[in-house]
C-alpha positions as CSV (number, residue, x, y, z in Angstrom):
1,X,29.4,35.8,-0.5
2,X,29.2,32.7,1.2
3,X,30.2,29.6,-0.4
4,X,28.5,26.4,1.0
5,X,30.4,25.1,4.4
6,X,30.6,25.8,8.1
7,X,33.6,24.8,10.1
8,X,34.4,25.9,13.6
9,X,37.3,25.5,16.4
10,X,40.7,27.5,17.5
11,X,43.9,27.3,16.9
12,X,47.1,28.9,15.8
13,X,49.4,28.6,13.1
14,X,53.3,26.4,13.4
15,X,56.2,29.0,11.6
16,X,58.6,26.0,12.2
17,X,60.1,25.1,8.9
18,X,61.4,21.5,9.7
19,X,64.5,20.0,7.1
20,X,64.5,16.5,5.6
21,X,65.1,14.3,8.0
22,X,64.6,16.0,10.8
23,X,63.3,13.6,13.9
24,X,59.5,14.4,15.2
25,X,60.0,16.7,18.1
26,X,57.5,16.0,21.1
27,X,56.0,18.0,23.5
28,X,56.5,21.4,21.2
29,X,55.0,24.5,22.7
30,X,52.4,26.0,20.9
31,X,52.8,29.9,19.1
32,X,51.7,32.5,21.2
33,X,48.3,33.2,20.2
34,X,47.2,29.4,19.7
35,X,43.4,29.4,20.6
36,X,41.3,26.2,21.5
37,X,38.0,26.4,22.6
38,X,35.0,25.0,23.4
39,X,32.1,27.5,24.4
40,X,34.2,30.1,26.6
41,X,36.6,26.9,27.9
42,X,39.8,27.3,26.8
43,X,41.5,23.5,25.9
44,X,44.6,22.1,27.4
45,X,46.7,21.3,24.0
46,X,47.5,17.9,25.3
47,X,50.2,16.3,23.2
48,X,52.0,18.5,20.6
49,X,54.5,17.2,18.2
50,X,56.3,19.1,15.9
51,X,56.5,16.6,12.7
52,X,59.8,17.2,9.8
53,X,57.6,18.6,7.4
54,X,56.7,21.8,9.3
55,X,53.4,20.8,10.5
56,X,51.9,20.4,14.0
57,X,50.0,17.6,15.5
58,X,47.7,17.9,18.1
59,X,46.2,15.1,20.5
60,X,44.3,15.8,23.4
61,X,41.3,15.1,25.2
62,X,39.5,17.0,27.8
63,X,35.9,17.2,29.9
64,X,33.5,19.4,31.5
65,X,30.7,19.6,33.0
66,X,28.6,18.7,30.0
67,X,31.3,17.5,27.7
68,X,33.9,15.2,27.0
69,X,36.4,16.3,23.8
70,X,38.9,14.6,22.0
71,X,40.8,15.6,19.6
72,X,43.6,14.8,16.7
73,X,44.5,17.1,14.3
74,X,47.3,18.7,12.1
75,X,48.1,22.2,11.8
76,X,49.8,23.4,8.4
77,X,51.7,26.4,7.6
78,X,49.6,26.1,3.7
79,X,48.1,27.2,6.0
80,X,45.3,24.0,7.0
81,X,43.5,22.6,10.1
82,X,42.5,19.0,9.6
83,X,41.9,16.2,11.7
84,X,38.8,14.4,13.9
85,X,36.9,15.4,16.8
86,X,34.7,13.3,19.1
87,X,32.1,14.9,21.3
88,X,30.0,13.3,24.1
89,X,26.6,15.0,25.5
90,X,27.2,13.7,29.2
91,X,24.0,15.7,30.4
92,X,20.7,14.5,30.4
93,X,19.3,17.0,28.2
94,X,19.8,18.3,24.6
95,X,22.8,20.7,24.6
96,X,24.1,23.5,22.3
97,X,27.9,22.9,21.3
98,X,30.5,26.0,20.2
99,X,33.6,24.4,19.3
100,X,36.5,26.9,17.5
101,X,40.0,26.2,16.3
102,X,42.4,29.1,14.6
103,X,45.0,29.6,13.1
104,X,47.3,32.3,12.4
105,X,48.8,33.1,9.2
106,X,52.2,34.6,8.4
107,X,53.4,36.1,6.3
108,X,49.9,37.6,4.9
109,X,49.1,36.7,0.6
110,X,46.4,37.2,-1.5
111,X,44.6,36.3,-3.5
112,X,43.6,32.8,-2.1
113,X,42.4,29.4,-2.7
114,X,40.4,27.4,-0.4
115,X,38.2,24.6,0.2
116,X,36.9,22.2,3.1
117,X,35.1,18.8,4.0
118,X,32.9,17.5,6.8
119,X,32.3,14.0,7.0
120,X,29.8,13.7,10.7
121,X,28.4,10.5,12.3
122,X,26.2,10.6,15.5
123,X,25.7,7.4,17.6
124,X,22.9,7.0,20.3
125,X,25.1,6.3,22.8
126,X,22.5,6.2,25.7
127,X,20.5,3.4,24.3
128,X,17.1,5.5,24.3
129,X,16.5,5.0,20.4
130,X,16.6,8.9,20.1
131,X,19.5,10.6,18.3
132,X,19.6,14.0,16.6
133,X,23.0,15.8,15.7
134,X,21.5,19.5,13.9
135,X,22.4,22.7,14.0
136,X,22.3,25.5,16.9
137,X,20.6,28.4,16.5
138,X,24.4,30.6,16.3
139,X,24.3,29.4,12.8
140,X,22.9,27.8,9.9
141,X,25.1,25.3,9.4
142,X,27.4,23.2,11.6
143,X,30.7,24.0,9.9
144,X,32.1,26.9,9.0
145,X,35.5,27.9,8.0
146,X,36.8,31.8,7.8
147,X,39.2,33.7,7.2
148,X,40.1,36.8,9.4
149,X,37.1,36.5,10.9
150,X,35.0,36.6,8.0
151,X,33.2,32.9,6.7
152,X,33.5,31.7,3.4
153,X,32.3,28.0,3.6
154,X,29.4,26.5,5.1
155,X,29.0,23.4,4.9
156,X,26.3,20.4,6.3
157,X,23.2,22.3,7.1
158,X,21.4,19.0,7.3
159,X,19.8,16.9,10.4
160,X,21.2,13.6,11.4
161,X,18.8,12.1,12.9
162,X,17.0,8.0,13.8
163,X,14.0,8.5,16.0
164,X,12.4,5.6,17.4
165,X,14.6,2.8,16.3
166,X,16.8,0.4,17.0
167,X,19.0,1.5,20.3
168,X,22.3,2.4,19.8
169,X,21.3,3.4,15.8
170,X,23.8,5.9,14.2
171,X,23.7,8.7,11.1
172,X,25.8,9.9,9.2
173,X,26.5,12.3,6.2
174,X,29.4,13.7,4.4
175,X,30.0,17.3,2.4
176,X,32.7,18.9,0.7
177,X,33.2,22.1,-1.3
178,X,36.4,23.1,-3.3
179,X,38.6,19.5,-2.8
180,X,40.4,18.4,-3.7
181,X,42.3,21.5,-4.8
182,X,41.3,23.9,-3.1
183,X,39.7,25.4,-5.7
184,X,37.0,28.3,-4.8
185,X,38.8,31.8,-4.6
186,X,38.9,33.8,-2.0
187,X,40.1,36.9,-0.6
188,X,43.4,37.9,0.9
189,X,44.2,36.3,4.1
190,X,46.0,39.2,6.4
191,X,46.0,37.4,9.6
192,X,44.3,34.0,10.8
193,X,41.8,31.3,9.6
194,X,39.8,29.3,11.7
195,X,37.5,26.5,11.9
196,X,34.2,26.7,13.9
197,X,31.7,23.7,14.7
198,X,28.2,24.8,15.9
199,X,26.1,22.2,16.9
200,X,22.9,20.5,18.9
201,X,22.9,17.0,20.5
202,X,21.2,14.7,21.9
203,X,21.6,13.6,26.0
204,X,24.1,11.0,26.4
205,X,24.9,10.6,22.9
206,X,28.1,11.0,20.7
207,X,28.8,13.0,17.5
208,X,32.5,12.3,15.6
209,X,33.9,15.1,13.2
210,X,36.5,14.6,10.6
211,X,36.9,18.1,9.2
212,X,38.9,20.0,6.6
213,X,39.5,23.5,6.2
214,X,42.4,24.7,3.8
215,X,43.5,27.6,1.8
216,X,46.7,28.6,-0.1
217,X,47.9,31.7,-2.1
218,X,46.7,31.8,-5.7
219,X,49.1,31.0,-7.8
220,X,50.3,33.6,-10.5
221,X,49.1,32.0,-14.2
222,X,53.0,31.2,-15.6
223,X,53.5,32.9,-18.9
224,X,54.1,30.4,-22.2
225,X,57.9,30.2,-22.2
226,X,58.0,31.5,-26.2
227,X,56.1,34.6,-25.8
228,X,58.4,37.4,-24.7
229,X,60.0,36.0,-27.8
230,X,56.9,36.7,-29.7
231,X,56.2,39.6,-28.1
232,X,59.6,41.1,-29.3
233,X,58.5,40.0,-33.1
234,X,55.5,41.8,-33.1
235,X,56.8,44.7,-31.8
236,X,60.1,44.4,-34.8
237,X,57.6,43.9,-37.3
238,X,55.4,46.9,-36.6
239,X,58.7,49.0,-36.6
240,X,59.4,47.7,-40.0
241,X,56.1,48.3,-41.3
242,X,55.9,51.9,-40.2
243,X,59.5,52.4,-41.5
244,X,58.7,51.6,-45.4
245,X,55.2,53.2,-44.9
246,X,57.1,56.5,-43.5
247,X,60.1,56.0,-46.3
């Protein structure tokens, strides 16, 4: 079942384990498999740093024909995707926008954890006093996050929107489901999550992302240090009892 939450973009997972200490290194390649996309475009990763702590950092930025993309975000072996994305509409009509980031996941666990966030502000870059950031018609939402294919947040199904005001007006609107933690359980993760952003905007104008999507193994409920002990005195006492009821 769904939980609320939509998230959306490609990438793939760092299995660098970095020791204390250990300088940033730059220009890291990427695992094979790493996947970013928007629409069918595959992204140039730009700059790639390998940080101490294991996790990756991605800046980049990159344009089309009816886009212009930048990105910065941190890939986590927890296994995360986090970061901020800015998308400009450089046509001069309303597009559809497919964005997807995943990541792979070794070695597999489950049960899970996860939860994400979506804070989105569009600004009327064109001046016309018409700005709409909603979502397309791939999905109901504009974020989704999933794992192994399969979504288990959605999050901001709601219009930004300022019609007829003020040029150069923004909106903006924030959502979160299971942070901090996470907290909402989940299933197994066997191979990959991801992060998909599926949205519509308006000509000239600019939407900015900053997006979380994270999910760890579920952690096995410690017992209470005493009770083996306890355990061990129940089980002596029933021996005892059914020794003097036997005798």
């Amino acid at each position: 079942m769904l939980s609320k939450g939509i998230r959306a973009l490609s990438i793939v997972a760092l299995y660098y384990v970095g020791s204390a200490g250990v300088a940033q290194a730059q220009n890291a390649p990427l695992p094979t498999g790493t996947v970013l996309q928007i629409g069918s475009t595959n992204l140039v990763a730009g700059s790639v740093v390998l940080n101490a702590d294991g996790s990756l950092s991605l800046v980049g930025q990159q344009q089309g024909s009816s886009w212009d993309l930048a990105w910065d975000l941190t890939l986590n072996q927890d296994p995360s995707i986090a970061g901020t994305l800015t998308l400009r509409n450089l046509t001069t009509t309303t597009r559809n926008f497919n964005l997807l980031f995943q990541l792979p996941v070794t070695p597999a666990f489950s049960p899970s954890v996860f939860g994400g966030s979506i804070s989105a502000t569009a600004y009327d870059d064109s001046g016309d006093s018409i700005l709409a950031l909603t979502p397309n018609s791939s999905a109901p939402s504009i974020y989704r996050g999933q794992i192994d294919g399969s979504t288990v947040l959605s999050l901001f199904a709601a219009s930004l929107q300022c019609l007829a005001s003020a040029p150069h007006c923004s909106a903006g609107g924030t959502e979160s489901d299971g942070l901090p933690g996470p907290t909402n359980p989940g299933p197994g993760v066997a191979s990959s999550i991801a992060l998909l952003l599926n949205f519509t905007l308006t000509p000239g104008d600019r939407a900015v992302f900053d997006v979380n999507f994270t999910v760890e193994p579920t952690a096995p409920v410690p017992l209470p240090a005493a009770l083996p002990l306890l355990l061990a005195g129940v089980g002596a006492l029933g021996a005892l009892r059914r020794r003097r009821r036997d005798g």
